[in-house]
N, C-alpha and C positions, 0 to 999 in steps of 0.2 A: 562507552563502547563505540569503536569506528565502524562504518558499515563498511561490508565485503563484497566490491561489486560483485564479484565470480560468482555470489551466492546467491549474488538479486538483489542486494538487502540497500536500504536506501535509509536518508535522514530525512525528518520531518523536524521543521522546529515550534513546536508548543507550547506558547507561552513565552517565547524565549531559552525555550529548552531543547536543544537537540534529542530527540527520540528514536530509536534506533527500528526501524520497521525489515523484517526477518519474517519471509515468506516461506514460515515451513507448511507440510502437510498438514499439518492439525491447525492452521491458520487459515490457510486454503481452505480446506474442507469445513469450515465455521463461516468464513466466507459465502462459500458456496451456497451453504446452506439458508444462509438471508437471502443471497444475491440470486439464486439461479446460478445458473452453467457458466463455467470460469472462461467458456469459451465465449458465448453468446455476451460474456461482459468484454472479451475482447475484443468482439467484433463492432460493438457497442462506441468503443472508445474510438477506435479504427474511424470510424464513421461520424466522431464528432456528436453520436447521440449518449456517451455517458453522462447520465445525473450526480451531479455534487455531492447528494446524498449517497451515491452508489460508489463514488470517489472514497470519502469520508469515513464509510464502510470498513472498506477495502481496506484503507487507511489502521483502521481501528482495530479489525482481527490481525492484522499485521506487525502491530506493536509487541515487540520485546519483553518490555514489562509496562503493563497496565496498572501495579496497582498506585503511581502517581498520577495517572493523568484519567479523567472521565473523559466520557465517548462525544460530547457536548464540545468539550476543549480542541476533539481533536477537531471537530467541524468548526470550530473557528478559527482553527490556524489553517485550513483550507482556504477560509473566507479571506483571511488576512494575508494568505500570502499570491492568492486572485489565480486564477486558473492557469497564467501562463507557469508560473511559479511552482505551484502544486502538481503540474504534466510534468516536471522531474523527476521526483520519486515516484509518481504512478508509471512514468515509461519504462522504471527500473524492474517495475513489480510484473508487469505484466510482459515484459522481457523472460523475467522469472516462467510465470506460468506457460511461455509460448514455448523457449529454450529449455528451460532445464537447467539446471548447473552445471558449468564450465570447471566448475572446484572438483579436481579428483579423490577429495578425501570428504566431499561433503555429505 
């Protein structure tokens, strides 16, 4: 699967695996529900105080399909690919939750 930026959707790669992270509602709202407020996490990032763990998260309810990759794996392709790296797909995602979808058929 290629990501859609219009959609929000971003790549992560784990393991060596491109993973396809697709920020629908039922992601978000699982999200949420570990994380707190999708806004309060974006204000969070804004500000340089998001946690790796909270990154990770994010990361992990985001995924497409989960059932190759544990939630541990994805926190190590955070670690390994080091924070400047990883602010890629999380500026895509949290793009996502500020805008909305640009895709008119989304």
């Amino acid at each position: 699967m290629t990501a859609n930026p219009y959609r929000g959707e971003a790549t992560l790669f784990v393991a060596g695996t491109p993973r396809l992270l697709r920020p629908t509602f039922a992601a978000l709202v699982a999200a949420e529900d570990e994380l707190g407020p999708l806004f309060a996490l974006v204000e969070r990032a804004g500000a340089g105080q998001l946690r790796l763990a909270e990154m990770a998260a994010l990361f992990w309810h985001c995924l497409a399909d989960r059932s190759a990759v544990d939630r541990d794996a994805v926190g190590s392709a955070v670690l390994a690919l080091g924070l400047a790296e990883a602010s890629k797909p999380l500026r895509m995602l949290l793009g996502q939750i500020l805008q909305g979808s640009t895709d008119e058929a989304a």
